[in-house]
C-alpha positions as CSV (number, residue, x, y, z in Angstrom):
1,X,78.1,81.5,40.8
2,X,75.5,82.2,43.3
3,X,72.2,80.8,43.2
4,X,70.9,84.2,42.4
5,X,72.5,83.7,39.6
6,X,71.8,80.4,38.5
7,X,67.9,80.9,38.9
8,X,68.2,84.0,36.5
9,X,69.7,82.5,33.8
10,X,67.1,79.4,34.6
11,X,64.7,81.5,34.2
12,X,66.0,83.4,31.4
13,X,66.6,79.9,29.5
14,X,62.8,79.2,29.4
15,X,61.2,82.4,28.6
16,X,64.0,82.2,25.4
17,X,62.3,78.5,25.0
18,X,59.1,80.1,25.1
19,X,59.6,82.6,22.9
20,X,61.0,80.6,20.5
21,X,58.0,77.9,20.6
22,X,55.1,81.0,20.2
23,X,57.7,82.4,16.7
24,X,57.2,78.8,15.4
25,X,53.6,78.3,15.6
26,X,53.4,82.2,14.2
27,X,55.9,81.3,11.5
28,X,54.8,77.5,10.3
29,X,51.5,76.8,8.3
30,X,50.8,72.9,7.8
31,X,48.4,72.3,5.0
32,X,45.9,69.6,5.7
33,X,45.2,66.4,3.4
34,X,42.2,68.0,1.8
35,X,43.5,71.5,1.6
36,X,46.0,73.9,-0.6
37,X,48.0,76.6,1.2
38,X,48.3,79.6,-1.2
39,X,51.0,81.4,0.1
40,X,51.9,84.9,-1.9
41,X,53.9,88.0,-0.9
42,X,58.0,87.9,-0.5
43,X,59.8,85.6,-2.1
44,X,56.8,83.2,-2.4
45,X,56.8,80.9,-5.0
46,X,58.2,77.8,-6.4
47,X,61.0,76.5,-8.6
48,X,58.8,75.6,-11.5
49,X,57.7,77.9,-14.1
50,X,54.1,78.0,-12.9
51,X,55.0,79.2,-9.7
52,X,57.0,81.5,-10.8
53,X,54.8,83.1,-13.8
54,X,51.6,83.1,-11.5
55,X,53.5,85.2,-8.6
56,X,51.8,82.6,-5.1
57,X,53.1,79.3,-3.7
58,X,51.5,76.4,-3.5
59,X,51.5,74.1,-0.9
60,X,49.7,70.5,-1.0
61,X,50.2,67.7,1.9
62,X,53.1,69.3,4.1
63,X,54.3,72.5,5.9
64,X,56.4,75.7,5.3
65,X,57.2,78.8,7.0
66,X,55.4,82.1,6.6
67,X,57.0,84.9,7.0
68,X,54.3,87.2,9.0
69,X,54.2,91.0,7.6
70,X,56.0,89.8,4.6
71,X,53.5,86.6,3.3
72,X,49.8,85.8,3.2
73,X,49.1,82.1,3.8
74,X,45.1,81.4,2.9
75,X,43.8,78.1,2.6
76,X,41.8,76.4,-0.9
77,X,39.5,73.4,0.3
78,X,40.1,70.1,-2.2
79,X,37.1,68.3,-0.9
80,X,33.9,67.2,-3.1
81,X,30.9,69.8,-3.1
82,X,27.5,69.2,-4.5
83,X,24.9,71.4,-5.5
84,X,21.1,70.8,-7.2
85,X,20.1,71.3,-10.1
86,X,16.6,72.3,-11.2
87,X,15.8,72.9,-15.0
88,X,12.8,73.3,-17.2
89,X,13.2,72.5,-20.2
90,X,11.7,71.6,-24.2
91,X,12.3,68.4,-25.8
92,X,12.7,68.3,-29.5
93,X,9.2,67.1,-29.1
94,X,8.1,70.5,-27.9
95,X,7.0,68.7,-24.7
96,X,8.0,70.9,-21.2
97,X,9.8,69.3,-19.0
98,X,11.3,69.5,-15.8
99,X,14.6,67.7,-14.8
100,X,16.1,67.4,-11.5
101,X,19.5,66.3,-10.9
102,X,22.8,66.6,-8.6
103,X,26.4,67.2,-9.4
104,X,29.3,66.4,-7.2
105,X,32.3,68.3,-7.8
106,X,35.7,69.4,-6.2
107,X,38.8,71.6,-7.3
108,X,41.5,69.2,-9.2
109,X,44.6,67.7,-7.6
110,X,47.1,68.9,-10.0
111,X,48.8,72.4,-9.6
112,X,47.3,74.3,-12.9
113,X,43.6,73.2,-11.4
114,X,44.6,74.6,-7.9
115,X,46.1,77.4,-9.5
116,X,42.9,78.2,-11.5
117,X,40.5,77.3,-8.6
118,X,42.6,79.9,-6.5
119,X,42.5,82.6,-8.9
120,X,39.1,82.8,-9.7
121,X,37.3,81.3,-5.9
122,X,40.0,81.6,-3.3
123,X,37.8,84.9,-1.7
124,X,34.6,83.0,-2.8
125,X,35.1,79.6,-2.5
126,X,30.9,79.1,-1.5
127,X,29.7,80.4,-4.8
128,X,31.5,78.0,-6.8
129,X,27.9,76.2,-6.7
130,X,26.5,79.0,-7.8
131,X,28.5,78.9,-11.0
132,X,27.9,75.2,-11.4
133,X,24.8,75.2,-11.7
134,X,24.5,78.5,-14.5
135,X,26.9,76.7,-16.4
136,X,25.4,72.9,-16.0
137,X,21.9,74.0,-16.5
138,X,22.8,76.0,-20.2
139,X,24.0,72.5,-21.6
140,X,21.5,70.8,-20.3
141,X,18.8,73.2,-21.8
142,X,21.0,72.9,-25.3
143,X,21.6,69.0,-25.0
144,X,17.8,68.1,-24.0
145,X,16.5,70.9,-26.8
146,X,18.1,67.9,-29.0
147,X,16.3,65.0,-27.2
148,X,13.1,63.5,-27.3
149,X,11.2,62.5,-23.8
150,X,11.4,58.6,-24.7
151,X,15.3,59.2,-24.7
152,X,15.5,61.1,-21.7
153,X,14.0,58.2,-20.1
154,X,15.2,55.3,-21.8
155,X,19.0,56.4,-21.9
156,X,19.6,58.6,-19.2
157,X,23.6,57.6,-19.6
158,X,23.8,59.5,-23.0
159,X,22.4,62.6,-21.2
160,X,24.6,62.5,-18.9
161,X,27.5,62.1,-20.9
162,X,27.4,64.3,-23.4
163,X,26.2,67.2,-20.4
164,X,29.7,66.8,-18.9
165,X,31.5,66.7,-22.2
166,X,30.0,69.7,-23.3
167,X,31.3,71.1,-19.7
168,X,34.1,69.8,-19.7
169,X,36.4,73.0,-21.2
170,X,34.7,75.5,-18.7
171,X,35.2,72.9,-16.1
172,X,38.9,72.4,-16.8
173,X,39.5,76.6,-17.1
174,X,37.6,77.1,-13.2
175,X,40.0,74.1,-12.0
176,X,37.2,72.2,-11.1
177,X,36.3,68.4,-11.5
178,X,33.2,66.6,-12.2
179,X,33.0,63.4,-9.9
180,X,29.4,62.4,-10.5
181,X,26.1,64.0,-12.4
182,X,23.1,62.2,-11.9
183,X,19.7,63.0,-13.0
184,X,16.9,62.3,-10.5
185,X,13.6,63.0,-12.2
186,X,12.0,63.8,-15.3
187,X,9.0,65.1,-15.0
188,X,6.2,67.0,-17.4
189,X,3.4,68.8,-16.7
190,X,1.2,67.2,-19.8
191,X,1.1,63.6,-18.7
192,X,2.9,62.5,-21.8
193,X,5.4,60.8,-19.8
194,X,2.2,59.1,-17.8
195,X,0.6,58.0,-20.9
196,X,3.8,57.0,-22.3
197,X,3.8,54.4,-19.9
198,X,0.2,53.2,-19.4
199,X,-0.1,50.6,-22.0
200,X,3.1,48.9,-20.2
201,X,1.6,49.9,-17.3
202,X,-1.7,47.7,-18.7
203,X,0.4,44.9,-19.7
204,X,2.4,44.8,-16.7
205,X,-0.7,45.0,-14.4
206,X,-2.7,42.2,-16.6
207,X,0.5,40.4,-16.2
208,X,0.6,40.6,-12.5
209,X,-3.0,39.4,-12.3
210,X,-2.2,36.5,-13.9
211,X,0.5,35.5,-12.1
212,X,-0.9,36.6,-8.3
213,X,-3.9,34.5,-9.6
214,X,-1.7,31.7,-11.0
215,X,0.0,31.6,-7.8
216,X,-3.0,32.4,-5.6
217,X,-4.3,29.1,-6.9
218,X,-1.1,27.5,-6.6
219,X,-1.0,28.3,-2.9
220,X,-4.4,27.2,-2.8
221,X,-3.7,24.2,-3.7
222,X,-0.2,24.1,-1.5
223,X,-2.8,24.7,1.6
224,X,-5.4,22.3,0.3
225,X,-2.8,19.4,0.1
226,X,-0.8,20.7,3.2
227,X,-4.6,20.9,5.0
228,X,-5.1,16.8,3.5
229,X,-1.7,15.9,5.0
230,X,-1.8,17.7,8.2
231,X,-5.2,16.2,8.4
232,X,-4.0,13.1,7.7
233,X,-1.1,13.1,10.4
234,X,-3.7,14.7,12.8
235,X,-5.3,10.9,11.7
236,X,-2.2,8.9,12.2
237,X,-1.5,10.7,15.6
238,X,-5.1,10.5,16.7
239,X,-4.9,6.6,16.1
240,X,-1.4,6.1,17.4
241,X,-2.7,7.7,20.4
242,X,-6.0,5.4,20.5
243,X,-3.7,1.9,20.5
244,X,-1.6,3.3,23.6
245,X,-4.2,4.8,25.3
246,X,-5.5,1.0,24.8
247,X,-2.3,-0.5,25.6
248,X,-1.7,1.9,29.1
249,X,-5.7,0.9,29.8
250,X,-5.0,-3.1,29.3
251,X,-2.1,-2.3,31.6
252,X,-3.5,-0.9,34.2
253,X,-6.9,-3.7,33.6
254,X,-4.3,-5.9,34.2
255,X,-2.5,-4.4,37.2
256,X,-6.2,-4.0,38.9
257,X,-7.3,-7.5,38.6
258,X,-3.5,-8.8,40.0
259,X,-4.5,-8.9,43.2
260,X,-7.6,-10.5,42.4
261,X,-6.3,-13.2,40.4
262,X,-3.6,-14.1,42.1
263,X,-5.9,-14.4,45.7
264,X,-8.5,-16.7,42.9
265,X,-5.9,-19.0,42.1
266,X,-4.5,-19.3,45.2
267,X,-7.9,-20.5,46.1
268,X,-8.4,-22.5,43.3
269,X,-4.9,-24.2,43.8
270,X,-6.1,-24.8,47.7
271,X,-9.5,-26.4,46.2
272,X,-7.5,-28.6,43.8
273,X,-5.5,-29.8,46.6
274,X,-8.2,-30.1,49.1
275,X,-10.2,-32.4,45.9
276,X,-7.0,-34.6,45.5
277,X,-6.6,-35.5,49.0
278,X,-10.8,-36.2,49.0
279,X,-10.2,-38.5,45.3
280,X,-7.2,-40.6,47.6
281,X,-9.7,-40.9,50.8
282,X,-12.2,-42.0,48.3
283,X,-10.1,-44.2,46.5
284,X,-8.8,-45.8,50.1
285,X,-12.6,-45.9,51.1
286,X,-13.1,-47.4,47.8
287,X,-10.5,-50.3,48.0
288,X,-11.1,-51.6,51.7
289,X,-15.2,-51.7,50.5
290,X,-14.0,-53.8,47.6
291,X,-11.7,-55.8,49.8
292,X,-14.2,-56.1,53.0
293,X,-17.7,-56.0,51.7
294,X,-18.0,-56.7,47.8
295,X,-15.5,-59.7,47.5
296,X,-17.1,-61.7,50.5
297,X,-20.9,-60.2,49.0
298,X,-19.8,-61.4,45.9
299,X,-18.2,-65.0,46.3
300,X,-21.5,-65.5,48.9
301,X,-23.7,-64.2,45.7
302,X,-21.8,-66.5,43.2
303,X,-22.3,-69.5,45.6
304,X,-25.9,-69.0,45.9
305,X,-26.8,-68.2,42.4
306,X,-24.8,-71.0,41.0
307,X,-26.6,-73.5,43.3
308,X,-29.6,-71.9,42.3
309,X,-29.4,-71.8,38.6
310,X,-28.6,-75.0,38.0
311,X,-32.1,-76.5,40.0
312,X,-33.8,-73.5,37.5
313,X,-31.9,-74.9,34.5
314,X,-32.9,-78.3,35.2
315,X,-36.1,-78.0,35.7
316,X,-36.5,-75.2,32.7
317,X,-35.0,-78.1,30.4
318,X,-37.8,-80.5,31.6
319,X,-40.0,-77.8,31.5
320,X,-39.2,-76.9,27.8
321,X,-38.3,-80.5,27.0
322,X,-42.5,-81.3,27.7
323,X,-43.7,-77.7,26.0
324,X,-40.8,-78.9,23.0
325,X,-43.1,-82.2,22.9
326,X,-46.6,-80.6,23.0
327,X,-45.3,-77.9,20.5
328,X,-44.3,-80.6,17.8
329,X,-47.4,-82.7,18.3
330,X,-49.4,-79.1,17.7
331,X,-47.2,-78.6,14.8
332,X,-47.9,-82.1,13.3
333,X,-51.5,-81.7,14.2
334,X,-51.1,-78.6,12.1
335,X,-49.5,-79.7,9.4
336,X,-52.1,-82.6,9.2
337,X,-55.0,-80.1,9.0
338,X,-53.2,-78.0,6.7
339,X,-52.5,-80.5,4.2
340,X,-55.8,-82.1,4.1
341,X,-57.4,-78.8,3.5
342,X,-55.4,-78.0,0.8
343,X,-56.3,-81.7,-0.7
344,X,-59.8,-80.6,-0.4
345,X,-59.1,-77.1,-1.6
346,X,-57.1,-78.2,-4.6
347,X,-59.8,-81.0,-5.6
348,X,-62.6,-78.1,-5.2
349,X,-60.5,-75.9,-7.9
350,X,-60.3,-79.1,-9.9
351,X,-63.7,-79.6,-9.9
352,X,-64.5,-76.2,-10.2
353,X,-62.7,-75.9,-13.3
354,X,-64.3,-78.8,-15.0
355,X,-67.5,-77.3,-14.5
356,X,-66.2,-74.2,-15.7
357,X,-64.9,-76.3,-18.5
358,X,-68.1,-78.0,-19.0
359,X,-70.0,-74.8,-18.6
360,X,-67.5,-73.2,-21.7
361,X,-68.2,-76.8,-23.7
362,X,-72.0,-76.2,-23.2
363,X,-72.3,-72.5,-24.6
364,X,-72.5,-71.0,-20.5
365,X,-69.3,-68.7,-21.1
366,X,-66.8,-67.4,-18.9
367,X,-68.9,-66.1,-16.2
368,X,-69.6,-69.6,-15.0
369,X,-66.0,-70.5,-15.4
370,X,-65.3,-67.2,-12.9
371,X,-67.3,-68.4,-10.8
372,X,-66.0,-71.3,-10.1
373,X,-62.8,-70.1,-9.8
374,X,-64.2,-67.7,-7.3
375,X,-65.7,-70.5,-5.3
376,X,-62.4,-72.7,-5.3
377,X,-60.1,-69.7,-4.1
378,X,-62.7,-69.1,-0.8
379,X,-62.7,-73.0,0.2
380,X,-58.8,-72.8,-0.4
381,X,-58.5,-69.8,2.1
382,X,-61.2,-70.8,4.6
383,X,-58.7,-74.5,4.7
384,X,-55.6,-72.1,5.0
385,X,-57.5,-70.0,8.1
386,X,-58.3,-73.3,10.2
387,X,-55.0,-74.5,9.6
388,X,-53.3,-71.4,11.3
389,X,-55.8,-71.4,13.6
390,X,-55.1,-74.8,14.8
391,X,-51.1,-73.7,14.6
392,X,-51.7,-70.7,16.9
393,X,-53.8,-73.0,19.2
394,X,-50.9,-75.1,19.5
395,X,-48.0,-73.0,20.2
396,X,-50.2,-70.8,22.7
397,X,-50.6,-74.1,24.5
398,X,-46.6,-75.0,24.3
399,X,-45.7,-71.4,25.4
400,X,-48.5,-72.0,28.3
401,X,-46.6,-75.3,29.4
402,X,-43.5,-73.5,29.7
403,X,-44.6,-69.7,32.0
404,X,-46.3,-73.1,33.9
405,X,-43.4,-75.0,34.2
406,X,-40.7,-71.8,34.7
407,X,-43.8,-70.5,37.2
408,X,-44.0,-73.7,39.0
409,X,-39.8,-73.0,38.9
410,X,-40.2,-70.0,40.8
411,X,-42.7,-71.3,43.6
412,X,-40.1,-73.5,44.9
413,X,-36.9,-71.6,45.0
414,X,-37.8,-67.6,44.9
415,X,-34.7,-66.3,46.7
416,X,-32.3,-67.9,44.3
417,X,-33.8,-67.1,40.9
418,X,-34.2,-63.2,42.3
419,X,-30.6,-63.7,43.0
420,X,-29.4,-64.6,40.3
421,X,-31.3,-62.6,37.6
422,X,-30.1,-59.3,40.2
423,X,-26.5,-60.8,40.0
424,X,-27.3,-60.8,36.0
425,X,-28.4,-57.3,35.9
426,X,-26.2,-55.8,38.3
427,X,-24.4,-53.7,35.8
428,X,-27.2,-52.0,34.5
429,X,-28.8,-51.9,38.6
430,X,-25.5,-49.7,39.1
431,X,-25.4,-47.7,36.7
432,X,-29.1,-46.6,37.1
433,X,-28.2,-45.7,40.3
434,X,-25.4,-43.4,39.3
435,X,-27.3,-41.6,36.5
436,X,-28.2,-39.2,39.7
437,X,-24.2,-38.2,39.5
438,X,-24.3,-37.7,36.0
439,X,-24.3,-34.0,35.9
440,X,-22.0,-33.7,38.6
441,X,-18.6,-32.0,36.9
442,X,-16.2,-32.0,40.7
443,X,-18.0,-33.7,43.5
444,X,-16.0,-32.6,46.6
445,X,-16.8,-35.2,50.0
446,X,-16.0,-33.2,52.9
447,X,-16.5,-36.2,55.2
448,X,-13.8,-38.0,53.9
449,X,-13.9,-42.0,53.8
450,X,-16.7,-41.7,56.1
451,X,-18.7,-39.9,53.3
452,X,-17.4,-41.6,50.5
453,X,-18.8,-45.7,52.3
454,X,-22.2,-43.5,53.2
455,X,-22.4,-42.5,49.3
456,X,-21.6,-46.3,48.4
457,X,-24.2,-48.1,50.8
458,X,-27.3,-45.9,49.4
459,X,-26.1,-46.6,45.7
460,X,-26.0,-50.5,47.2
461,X,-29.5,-50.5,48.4
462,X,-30.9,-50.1,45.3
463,X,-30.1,-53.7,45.1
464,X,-32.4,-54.4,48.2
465,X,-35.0,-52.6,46.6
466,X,-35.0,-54.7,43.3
467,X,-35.1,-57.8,45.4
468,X,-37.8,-56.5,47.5
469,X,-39.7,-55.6,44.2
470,X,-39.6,-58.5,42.8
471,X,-40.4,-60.4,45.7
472,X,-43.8,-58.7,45.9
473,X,-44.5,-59.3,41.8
474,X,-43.8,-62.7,42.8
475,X,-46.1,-63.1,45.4
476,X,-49.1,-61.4,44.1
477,X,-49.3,-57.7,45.1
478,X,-49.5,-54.8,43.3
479,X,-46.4,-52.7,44.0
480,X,-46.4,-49.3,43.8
481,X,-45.2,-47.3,40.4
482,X,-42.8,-44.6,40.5
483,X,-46.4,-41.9,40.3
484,X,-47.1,-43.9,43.7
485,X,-50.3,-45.4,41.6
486,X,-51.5,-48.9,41.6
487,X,-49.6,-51.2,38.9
488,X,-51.9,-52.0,35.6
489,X,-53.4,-55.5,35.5
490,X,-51.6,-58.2,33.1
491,X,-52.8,-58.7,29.9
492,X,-52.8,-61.5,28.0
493,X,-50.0,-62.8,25.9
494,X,-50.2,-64.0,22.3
495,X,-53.9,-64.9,23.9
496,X,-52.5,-66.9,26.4
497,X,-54.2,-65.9,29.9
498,X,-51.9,-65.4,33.0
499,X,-51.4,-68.3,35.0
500,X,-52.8,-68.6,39.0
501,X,-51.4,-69.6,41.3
C-alpha cells in the first residue's frame, strides 16, 4: 500500500470520527440537576404505567438519546419561583385592609407533579406566577373575610396556615409546591391598626422615659463618681509627682553644693590641722616657760615671801597682842560703866515706884505712878547709851592700835608684804587677765612658740602692774582709776580716822 493510500483512508478514518461525534451531540439530551427532559414522539415513554398512559418520557438527573425527526426533547425548570402578592381585603370587622406578602414556589420532584407541571406550563412555564397569585389571593380574601385585624396581627402563623391548606388541592393538581408564604404588611387605610396600638405605644414610650431617665441618672451618677476618682488619681498623681520632683531637686541641691563642700572641708580639715600643730607649739612654748621662767620666779617668790611673812606675822601678833590688851581694858572699862548705870537705873525704878506706890497710898492715882515709870525707863536708857558709847570708844581705839601697828608693819618691809599678798592673790591676778580670752571659741597663733611666750609675758605683767599699784597706795599718791580720774579720798572707818604717816 502506497502512501496515497494510506493518507486516504487516514483521512477517511477522521471525517467517519467526526461525523460520528456531531450524530452524538444531535442525538443525546442530558438533563440538568434542576431540570426535567420531556421527551414525546416515537416510542417515548417509560416502563411504568404513568409513562405509558400520559404518552411523553420523563427524564430527571441523567441523559438519553433523541431521536431527531422522530422525538421532541423540551426542558421543565424544577427551581423555586416567587411572585408578590398584593390584596385588599375586609376583615370580619368590616375594616379594609391591605396585605402584602410573597410566595415561593417550584414544580414537585415526584413524576405525577412533573407530569402535571408539564401538561398544563411546559409552553408557559412564566405565567405559572400569574396563576399563583389569582389562586393565592381568592383564599386569602375568603380566609381574612373570617378574621378580625387583632388576629391578623397577633397570629400571622394561623393565616398563613390555613391560606396554604386551603391551596393545597389546586396546588397539588398544577404540580406545583409551596416552599414558603410569608405576609409582609398589613396595612389599613382607617388608622385602626394605628390606634390599635397607641395605648401600648403610650405605655411603652412612658416606659422608656423612665428607664432612659432611670439610667440617665444612673450614668450620671457613674460620671460623677468616675469624675471624683479620676479626680482623685489626678490628686494622687499630682502629689506623687510633687515628692519626686522634690526628691530629683534635693538631688541635684546636693550634686551642686558637692563641689562646694567637699573644697569647705578640705579647708576646714587643713585649719584643724594647721590649729593642732599651733595647740603642740603652744603647749611646747608653754612647758619650757613653766620649766625656765615660773619654777625659778616661783621658788625666788616663795623664798621671799616666806622670809617676809614671818617678820609681818611677828610683828602683827605684838601688834594685836597690845590692841588685844587695850581692847579688854576698854571692854572692862565698859562693862564697869555699864553695870553701874544699871545700879543707878534699877535703884531710880525702885524709887520711882515707891513714889508711885506712895502716890497710889495717898489718893494721887495712876498717873503719878506712870510717871514715874516713865522717868525710870529714860535714866535706864540714857545709862545703857553711855555704856555703848564708852564700848564703841574702846574698840575704835583697839582697831586704831592695830591699822598703827600693821601700818608701822608696812613702813619697814614694803617689797615683801606686796609680795606676798600678790603671791596670795595670784589666782585671781590670772584669771582677771584672761577674762579678755573669754569669748574667744579657736584662737589660732600664727607665730608659733614665738607668739604663744609674747601672749604669756603681757598676761604676766599684769603682775608688775599690781605691785606697782600698790606701791604708790603705799606711799601716798593718788593713782589713777580705770576713767583715768583722781582716786576718792579715804573715809573714815567705824569713826576711826586714817592714820599719817
Amino acid at each position: 500500500m502506497t502512501g496515497t493510500e494510506l493518507a486516504f483512508w487516514a483521512g477517511g478514518i477522521v471525517v467517519l470520527f467526526v461525523v460520528l461525534v456531531l450524530l452524538f451531540k444531535a442525538v443525546w439530551r442530558v438533563a440538568e440537576p434542576n431540570e426535567a427532559l420531556i421527551i414525546s414522539g416515537l416510542g417515548a415513554h417509560t416502563r411504568n404505567e404513568l409513562a405509558d398512559s400520559l404518552g411523553f418520557k420523563i427524564i430527571t438527573g441523567k441523559g438519553t438519546a433523541v431521536i431527531p425527526g422522530f422525538q421532541t426533547a423540551r426542558r421543565l425548570r424544577l427551581d423555586s419561583r416567587a411572585t408578590n402578592l398584593q390584596v385588599n381585603c375586609v376583615t370580619q370587622q368590616g375594616i379594609p385592609v391591605q396585605v402584602r406578602g410573597v410566595i415561593i414556589y417550584k414544580v414537585g420532584d415526584d413524576f405525577v407533579s412533573i407530569a402535571n407541571a408539564a401538561r398544563r406550563f411546559l409552553d408557559q412555564q412564566d405565567s405559572m406566577s400569574g396563576a399563583i397569585h389569582e389562586l393565592f389571593t381568592g383564599h386569602l380574601r375568603s380566609i381574612i373575610g373570617n378574621l378580625t385585624v387583632e388576629d391578623l396581627i397577633l397570629n400571622r402563623e394561623r393565616l398563613t396556615g390555613e391560606t396554604r391548606s386551603s391551596a393545597a388541592d389546586e396546588m397539588s393538581k398544577l404540580g406545583l409546591v409551596v416552599d414558603s408564604l410569608q405576609i409582609q404588611e398589613i396595612d389599613d387605610e382607617t388608622g385602626y391598626i394605628l390606634n390599635l396600638g397607641k395605648p401600648h405605644a403610650a405605655k411603652v414610650a412612658a416606659s422608656a422615659r423612665i428607664a432612659e431617665a432611670q439610667r440617665d441618672q444612673e450614668a450620671t451618677e457613674a460620671e460623677q463618681v468616675a469624675a471624683a476618682k479620676k479626680a482623685a488619681a489626678i490628686r494622687e498623681s499630682q502629689i506623687q509627682q510633687a515628692g519626686y520632683q522634690a526628691e530629683v531637686d534635693q538631688a541635684s541641691a546636693k550634686a551642686r553644693q558637692a563641689g562646694p563642700l567637699s573644697e569647705a572641708t578640705a579647708r576646714q580639715e587643713v585649719v584643724v590641722q594647721e590649729t593642732r600643730a599651733a595647740e603642740l607649739e603652744a603647749n611646747l612654748a608653754e612647758q619650757r616657760l613653766q620649766s625656765q621662767v615660773r619654777k625659778p620666779a616661783d621658788a625666788r617668790a616663795y623664798e621671799t615671801v616666806t622670809l617676809s611673812q614671818a617678820e609681818r606675822d611677828a610683828r602683827i601678833a605684838q601688834a594685836e597682842a597690845e590692841a588685844r590688851e587695850t581692847e579688854l581694858r576698854a571692854v572692862a572699862q565698859a562693862s564697869q560703866v555699864k553695870q553701874a548705870a544699871a545700879a543707878e537705873a534699877e535703884s531710880v525704878r525702885l524709887r520711882a515706884e515707891a513714889a508711885g506706890a506712895a502716890s497710889r497710898a495717898t489718893g494721887e492715882g495712876e498717873a503719878a505712878a506712870a510717871q514715874a515709870r516713865g522717868l525710870a525707863e529714860a535714866e535706864a536708857a540714857k545709862a545703857r547709851g553711855l555704856a555703848e558709847a564708852e564700848a564703841a570708844k574702846a574698840k575704835g581705839l583697839a582697831e586704831a592700835e592695830a591699822i598703827r601697828a600693821r601700818s608701822q608693819a608696812l613702813s619697814e618691809n614694803q617689797e615683801a608684804v606686796i609680795a606676798q599678798q600678790l603671791a596670795e592673790n595670784w589666782p585671781a591676778i590670772v584669771e582677771a587677765g584672761s577674762k579678755a580670752f573669754g569669748n574667744v571659741d579657736h584662737m589660732v597663733v600664727l607665730n608659733g612658740a614665738q607668739g604663744v611666750e609674747e601672749l604669756l609675758a603681757k598676761a604676766l605683767t599684769l603682775g608688775g602692774t599690781g605691785l606697782g599699784l600698790a606701791r604708790s597706795l603705799l606711799s601716798g599718791a593718788t593713782p589713777p582709776n580705770l576713767n583715768g580720774a583722781p582716786a576718792a579720798p579715804e573715809t573714815a572707818v567705824n569713826g576711826a580716822v586714817p592714820l599719817e604717816k
